[in-house]
Each structure stands twice: as C-alpha cells, then as structure tokens.
VEXVO-783356 format. One record per residue (C-alpha): residue number from 1; x negated, y negated, z. Coordinates in nm, 2 decimals. Layout:
<NUM, <X, Y, Z>>,
...
% end
This chain:
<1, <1.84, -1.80, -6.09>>,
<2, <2.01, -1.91, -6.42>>,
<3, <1.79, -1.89, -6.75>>,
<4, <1.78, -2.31, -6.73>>,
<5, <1.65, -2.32, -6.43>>,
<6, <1.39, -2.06, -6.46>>,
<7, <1.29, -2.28, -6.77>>,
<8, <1.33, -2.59, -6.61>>,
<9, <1.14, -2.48, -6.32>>,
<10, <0.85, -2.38, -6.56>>,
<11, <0.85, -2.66, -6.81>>,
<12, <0.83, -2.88, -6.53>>,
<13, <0.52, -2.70, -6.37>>,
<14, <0.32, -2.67, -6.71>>,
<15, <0.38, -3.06, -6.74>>,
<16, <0.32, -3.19, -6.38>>,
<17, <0.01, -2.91, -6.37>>,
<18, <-0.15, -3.10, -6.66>>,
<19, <-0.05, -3.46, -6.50>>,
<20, <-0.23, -3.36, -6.12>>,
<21, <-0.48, -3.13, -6.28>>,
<22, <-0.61, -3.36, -6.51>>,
<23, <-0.58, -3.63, -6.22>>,
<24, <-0.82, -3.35, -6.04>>,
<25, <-1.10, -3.34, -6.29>>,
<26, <-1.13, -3.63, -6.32>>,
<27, <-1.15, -3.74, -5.95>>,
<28, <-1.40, -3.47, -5.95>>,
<29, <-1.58, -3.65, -6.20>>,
<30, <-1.57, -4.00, -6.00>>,
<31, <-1.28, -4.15, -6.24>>,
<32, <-0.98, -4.27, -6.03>>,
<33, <-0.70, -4.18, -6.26>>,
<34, <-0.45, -4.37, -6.07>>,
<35, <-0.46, -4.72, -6.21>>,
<36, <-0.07, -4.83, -6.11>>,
<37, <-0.08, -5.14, -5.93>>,
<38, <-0.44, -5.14, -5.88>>,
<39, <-0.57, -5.51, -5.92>>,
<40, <-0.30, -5.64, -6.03>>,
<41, <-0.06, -5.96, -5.92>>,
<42, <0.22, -6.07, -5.99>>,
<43, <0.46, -5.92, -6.30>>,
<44, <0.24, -5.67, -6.38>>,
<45, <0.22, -5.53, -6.05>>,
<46, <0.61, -5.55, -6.01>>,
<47, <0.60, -5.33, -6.37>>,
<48, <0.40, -5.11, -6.21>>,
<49, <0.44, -4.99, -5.90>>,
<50, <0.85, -4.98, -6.02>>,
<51, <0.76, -4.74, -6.26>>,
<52, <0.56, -4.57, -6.02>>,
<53, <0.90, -4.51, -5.77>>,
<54, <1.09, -4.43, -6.12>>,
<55, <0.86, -4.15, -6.18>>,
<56, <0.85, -4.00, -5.83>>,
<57, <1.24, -4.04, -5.79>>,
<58, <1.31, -3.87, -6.14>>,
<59, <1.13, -3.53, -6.05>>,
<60, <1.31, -3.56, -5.73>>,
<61, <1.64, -3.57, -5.86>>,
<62, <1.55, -3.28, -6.17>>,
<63, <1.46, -3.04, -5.89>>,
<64, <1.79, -3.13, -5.68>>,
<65, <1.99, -3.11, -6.03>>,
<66, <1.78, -2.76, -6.12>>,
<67, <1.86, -2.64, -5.78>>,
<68, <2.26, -2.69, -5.76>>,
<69, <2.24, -2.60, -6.19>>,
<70, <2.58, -2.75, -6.23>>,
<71, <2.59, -2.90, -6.54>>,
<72, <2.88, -3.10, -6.77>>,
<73, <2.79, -2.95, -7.11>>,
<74, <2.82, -2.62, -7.30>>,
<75, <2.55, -2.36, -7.32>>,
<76, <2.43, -2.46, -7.69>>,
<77, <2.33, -2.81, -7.56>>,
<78, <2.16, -2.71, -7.26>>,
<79, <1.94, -2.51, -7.48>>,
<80, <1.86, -2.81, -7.71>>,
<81, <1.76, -2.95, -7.38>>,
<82, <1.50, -2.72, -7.31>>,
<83, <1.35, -2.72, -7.67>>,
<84, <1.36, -3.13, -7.64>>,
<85, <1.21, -3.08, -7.24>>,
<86, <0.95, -2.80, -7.42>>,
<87, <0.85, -3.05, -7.72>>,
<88, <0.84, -3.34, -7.42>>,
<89, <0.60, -3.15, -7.28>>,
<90, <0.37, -3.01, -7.55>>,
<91, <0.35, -3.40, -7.66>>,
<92, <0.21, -3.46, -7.31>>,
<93, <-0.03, -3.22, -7.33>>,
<94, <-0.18, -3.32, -7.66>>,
<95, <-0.19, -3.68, -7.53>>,
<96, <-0.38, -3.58, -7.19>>,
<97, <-0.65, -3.32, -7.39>>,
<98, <-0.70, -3.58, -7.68>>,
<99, <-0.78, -3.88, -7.46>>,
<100, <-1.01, -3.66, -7.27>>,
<101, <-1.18, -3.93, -7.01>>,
<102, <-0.99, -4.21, -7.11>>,
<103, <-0.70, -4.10, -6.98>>,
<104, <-0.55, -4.34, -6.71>>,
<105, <-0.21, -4.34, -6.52>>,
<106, <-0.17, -4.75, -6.59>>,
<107, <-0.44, -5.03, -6.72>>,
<108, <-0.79, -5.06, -6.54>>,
<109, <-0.92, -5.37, -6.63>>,
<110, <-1.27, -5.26, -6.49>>,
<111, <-1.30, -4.89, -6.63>>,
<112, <-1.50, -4.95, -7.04>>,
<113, <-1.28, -4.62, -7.26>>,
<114, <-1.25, -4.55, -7.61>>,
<115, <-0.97, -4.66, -7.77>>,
<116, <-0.87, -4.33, -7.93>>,
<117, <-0.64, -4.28, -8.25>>,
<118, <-0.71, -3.92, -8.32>>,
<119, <-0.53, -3.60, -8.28>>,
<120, <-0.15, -3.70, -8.15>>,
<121, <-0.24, -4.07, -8.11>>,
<122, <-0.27, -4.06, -8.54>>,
<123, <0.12, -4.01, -8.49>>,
<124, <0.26, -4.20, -8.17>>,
<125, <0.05, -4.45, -8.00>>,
<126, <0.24, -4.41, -7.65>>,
<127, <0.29, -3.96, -7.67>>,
<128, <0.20, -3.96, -7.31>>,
<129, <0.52, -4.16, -7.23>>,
<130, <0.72, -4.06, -7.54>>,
<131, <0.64, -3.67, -7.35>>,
<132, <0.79, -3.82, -6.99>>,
<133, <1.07, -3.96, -7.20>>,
<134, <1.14, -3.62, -7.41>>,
<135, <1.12, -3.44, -7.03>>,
<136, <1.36, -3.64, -6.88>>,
<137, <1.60, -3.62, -7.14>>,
<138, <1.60, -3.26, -7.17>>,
<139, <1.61, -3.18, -6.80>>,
<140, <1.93, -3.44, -6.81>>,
<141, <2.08, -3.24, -7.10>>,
<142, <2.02, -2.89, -6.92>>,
<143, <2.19, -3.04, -6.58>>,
<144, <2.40, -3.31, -6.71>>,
<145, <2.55, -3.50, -6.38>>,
<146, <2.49, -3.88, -6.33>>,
<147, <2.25, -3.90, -6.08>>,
<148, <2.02, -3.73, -6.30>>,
<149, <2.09, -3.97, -6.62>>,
<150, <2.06, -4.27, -6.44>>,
<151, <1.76, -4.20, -6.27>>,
<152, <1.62, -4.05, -6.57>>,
<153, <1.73, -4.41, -6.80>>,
<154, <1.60, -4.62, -6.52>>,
<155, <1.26, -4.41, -6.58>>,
<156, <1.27, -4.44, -6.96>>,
<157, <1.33, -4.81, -6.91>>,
<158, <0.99, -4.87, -6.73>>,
<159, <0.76, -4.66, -6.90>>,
<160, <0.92, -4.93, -7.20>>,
<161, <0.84, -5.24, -7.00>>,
<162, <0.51, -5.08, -6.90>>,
<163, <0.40, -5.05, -7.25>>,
<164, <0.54, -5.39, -7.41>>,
<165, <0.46, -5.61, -7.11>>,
<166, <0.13, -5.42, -7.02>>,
<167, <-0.04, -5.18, -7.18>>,
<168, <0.00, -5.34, -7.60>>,
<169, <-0.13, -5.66, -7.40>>,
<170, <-0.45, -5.47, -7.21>>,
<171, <-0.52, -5.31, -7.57>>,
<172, <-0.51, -5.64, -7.80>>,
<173, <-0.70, -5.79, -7.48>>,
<174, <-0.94, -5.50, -7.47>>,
<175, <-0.99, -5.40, -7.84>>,
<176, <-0.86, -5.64, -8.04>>,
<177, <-0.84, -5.60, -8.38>>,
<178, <-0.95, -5.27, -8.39>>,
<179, <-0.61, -5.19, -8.17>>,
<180, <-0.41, -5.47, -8.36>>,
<181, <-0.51, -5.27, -8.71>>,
<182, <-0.37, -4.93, -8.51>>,
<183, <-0.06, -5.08, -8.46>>,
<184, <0.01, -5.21, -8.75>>,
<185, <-0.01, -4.84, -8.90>>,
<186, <0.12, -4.60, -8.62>>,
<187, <0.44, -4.68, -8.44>>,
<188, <0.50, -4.75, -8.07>>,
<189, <0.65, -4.41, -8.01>>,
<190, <0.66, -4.16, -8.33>>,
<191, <0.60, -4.25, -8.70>>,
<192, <0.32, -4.37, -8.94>>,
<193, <0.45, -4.74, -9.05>>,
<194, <0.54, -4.84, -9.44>>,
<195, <0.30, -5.08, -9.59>>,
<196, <0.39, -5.21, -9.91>>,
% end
C-alpha cells in the first residue's frame, strides 16, 4: 500500500468512526440519529433520501478509487488532498463533539435541541457538511479519476440543497429569531459576516 491510501484508508476511518459511533451513543441513549426522510413528504423527502444515496455512493466509490490508487495528478497535489481530507475531517469532529445531543443526521420535526452557536458553529453554521465537503474533495484530489469527482459533486450538491431547502427553513421555523440573528453574523459554511 501507497502512503495515500494508507492515509486515505485512515482519514476515512477517524471520520466515519465518529459519524456511526456517535450514531451508537446516542441510540444507546434512546435518540434516533437518523432523521433522513423520516416524516417527511414530498420535496423534502426527495432532498433527503437523495442525499442519503449521494452519501453511501461517495464512500463507495473513495474506497474503489483508494483501492486501484490510480490517480491523474502529481505527488504535491495529492498531498494537499490529504491535508484538505484531514482538515475535512477534524471540522467534522468538532461539529459532532460540540453539538453533543443535538446532533441529528437530517431535521426531526418532533425531537426539542438547542440550537447551538458555540465552539466550531461560532465560525461555520453547517461544519458538519462543510467536513463531508472538505472529505470528498480531498479523497478526489488524492485519486483524481471521474467517477470519483462526479460522485463526489453530486454529493456536495445535496448536502447544498439539504441545507437551503431544509435545514435554514427547520431552524427559522424552529428558532426563529434567535437562529435568524445567527445567520445574520456567521456564514453558511466558513466566515463571521461584515456589519457595517
């Protein structure tokens, strides 16, 4: 095995270890984690469950892509890929240990959490996804081929439409103004917001 895959192969663990351990806590604790698609009708639901295929197709194809470790681009930008795929990661990680018990995979109209704007969330108000996003695109940079970046777009593309066209609403239905007054001062993915 290749230094990139060894890497990959690791990154990859640490990241989906956090996703099904922290999915295993809480089911231990009587919280279903797994909100995507549950209750839901219509647009939503579509949102949902697509993103849902997206995000079990993408693994798939890194581990086929890590496995054959052919890849387009020179040395120096495969190891960019694995600091973006580390930074992806560590993001994650901060989002899942900050939310502690409010951390769902999709909206639960029926579970009461905290809207929380602490640690990470002071800087990105979606670093759960913005991790998946820096994952994907630093797994696609260590094994460049098309497969890969498509699936891993396609991905990208509905964690987006899961955030504009579901979560933001869920919050400002949820919240309110306390989550309208977040998001007028900490930006969608990375970046306090100018007021002037």
């Amino acid at each position: 095995m290749t230094v990139y895959q060894i890497l990959a192969l690791a990154l990859l663990a640490v990241f989906y270890g956090c996703y099904f351990g922290k999915m295993l806590r809480q089911k231990r604790q009587g919280i279903r984690t797994d909100q995507i698609g549950r209750g839901k009708t219509g647009f939503v639901r579509r949102v949902e469950i697509t993103m849902k295929i997206a995000t079990i197709l993408t693994p798939l194809a890194e581990l086929v892509s890590i496995f054959c470790n052919a890849s387009a681009f020179p040395a120096w930008v495969r190891m960019i890929g694995a600091a973006i795929a580390a930074l992806g990661t560590a993001a994650f990680i901060a989002s899942v240990v900050t939310m502690r018990d409010s951390w769902r995979a999709g909206v639960s109209p029926t579970d009461k959490t905290e809207l929380v704007t602490r640690g990470v969330y002071q800087i990105s108000r979606n670093p759960a996804f913005l991790g998946f996003d820096l994952v994907y695109l630093g797994v696609a940079l260590m094994f460049a081929n098309w497969p890969l970046w498509l699936v891993s777009c396609f991905a990208a593309a509905m964690f987006h439409l899961q955030i504009v066209n579901v979560e933001e609403d869920f919050l400002i239905e949820s919240f309110g103004e306390q989550y309208l007054d977040y998001r007028r001062h900490v930006n969608r993915y990375l970046g306090w917001k100018r007021h002037g």
